[in-house]
C-alpha positions as CSV (number, residue, x, y, z in Angstrom):
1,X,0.0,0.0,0.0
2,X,1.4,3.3,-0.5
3,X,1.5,6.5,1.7
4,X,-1.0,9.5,0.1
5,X,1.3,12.4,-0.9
6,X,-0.1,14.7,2.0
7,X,1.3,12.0,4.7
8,X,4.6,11.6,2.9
9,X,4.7,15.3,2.5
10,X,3.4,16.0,6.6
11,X,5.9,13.1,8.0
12,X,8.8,14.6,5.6
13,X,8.6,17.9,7.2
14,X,8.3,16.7,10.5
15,X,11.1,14.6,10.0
16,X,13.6,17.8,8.8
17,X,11.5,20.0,11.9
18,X,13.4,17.2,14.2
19,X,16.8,17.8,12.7
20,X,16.5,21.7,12.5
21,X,16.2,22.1,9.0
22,X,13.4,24.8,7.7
23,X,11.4,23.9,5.4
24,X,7.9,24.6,3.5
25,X,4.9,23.9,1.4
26,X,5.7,26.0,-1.6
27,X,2.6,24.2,-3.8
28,X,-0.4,22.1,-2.2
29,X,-0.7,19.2,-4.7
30,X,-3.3,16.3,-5.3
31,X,-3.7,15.2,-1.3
32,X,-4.0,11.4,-2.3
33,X,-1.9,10.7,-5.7
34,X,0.3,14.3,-6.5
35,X,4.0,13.9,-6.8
36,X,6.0,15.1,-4.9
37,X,9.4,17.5,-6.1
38,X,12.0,18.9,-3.3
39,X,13.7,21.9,-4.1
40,X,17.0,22.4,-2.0
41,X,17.7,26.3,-1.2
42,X,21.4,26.2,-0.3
43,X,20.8,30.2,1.0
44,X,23.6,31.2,-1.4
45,X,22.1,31.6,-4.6
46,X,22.3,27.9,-5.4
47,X,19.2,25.3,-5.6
48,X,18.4,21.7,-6.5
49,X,15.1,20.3,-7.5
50,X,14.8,16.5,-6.8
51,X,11.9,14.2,-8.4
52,X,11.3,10.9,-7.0
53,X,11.6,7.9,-9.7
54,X,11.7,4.7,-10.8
55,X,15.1,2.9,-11.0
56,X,14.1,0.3,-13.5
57,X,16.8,-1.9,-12.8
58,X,16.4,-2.5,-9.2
59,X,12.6,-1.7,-9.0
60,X,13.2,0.7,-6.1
61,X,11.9,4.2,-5.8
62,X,14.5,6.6,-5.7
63,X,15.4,10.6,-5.4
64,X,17.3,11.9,-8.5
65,X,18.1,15.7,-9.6
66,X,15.6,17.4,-12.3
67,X,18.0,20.3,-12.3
68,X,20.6,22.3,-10.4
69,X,21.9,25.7,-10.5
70,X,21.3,29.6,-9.8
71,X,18.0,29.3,-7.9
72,X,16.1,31.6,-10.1
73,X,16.4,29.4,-12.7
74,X,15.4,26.5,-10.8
75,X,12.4,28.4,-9.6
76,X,11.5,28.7,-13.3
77,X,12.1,24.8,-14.1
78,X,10.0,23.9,-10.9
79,X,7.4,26.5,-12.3
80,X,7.3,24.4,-15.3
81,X,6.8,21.3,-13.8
82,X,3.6,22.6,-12.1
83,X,2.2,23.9,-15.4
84,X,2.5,20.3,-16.6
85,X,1.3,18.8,-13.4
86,X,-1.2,21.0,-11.0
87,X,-1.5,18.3,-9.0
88,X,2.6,18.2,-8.3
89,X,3.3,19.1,-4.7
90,X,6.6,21.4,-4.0
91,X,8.2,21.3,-0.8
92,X,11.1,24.1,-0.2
93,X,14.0,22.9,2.2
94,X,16.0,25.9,3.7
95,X,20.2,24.7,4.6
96,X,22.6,26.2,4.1
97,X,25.0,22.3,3.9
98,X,22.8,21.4,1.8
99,X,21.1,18.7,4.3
100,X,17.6,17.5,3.0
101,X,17.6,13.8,4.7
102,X,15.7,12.2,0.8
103,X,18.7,9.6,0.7
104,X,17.9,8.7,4.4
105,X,16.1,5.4,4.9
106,X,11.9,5.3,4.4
107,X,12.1,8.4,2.3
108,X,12.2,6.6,-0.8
């Protein structure tokens, strides 16, 4: 059975709220089957967006980069994504080292 997107999304933020990490609904997708993108704000000018996929070879669910670079260009990516999918949630983490806890274990 998998998790809706709003209970991935909820235990995700209380999950970085534990380690210190701010972090932020940015766009309130499909509650039950939205994906879900992470864009890392390194504070400095920098971001990373990350989409959760499918590694076809081992069958697993994992986090990969959509795209990296001056934030304001990943803003405009991220904006793109949402005009293909309204239902897309976006979730803004806030460190500074870059910390966003997706390759920790049950976050796949």
């Amino acid at each position: 059975m998998r998790l809706t997107a709003e209970f991935w999304v909820q235990a995700y933020l209380a999950r970085l709220r534990l380690e210190g990490i701010p972090a932020f609904v940015v766009a309130h997708g499909d509650d039950t089957a939205g994906a879900v993108l992470v864009k890392m704000n390194t504070l400095d000018g920098q971001a990373r967006a990350f989409q959760r996929r499918f590694d076809l070879q081992t069958g697993a669910r994992v986090w990969s980069v959509l795209t990296e670079g001056n934030e304001a260009e990943v803003d405009v990516s991220v904006a793109r994504q949402r005009e293909f999918d309204p239902d897309l949630w976006v979730v803004e983490v806030e460190d500074r080292a870059g910390r966003h806890l997706l390759d920790d274990p049950g976050l796949a």
